[in-house]
N, C-alpha and C positions, 0 to 999 in steps of 0.2 A: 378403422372408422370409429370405432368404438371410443378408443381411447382420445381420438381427437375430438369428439364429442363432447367429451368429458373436462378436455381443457380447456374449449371453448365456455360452457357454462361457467367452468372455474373462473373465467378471465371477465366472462360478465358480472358474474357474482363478486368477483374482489372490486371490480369499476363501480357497484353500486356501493359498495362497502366505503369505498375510497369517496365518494360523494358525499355520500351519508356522515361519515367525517371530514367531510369540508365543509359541509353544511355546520357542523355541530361549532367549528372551531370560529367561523366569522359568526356566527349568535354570540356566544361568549362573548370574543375581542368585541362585537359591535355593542352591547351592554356593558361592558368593563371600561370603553374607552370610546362610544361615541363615536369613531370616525377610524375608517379603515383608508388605509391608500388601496386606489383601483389597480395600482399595479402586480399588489399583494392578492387580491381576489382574483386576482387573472391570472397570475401566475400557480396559484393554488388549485385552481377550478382544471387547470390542465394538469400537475402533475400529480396531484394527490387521486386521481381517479385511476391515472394510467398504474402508476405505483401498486396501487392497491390491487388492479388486475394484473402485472406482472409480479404481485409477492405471492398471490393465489395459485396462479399457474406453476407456482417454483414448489411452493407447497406441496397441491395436487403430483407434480410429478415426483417428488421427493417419496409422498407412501405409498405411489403406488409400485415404487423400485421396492421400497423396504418389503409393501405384499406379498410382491413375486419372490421375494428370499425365502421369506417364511415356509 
């Protein structure tokens, strides 16, 4: 339980991460060029959040293998 605990948070915590860079990247594009295609903000706003919680949870699992070696 512990440990799925832990990947949970991770997977929230990488989702807001990944938002927080979606957010950053249509600010830019929308001051550098005025006009975003809506299918690019959709597409973005779905995968960049999930990504970001599934690079976390790979992470998270990754040191907590290396832990138990040590």
């Amino acid at each position: 339980m512990k440990k799925t605990g832990m990947l949970f948070l991770a997977f929230v915590a990488g989702m807001l991460g990944g938002f927080i860079l979606f957010e950053f990247i249509v600010r830019i594009v929308l001051r550098q060029m005025n006009m975003l295609p809506v299918t690019l903000i959709g597409a973005l706003s779905m995968i960049l959040p999930l990504a970001g919680g599934i690079f976390a949870v790979m992470l998270a699992r990754r040191f907590t293998k290396k832990a138990g070696q040590d």
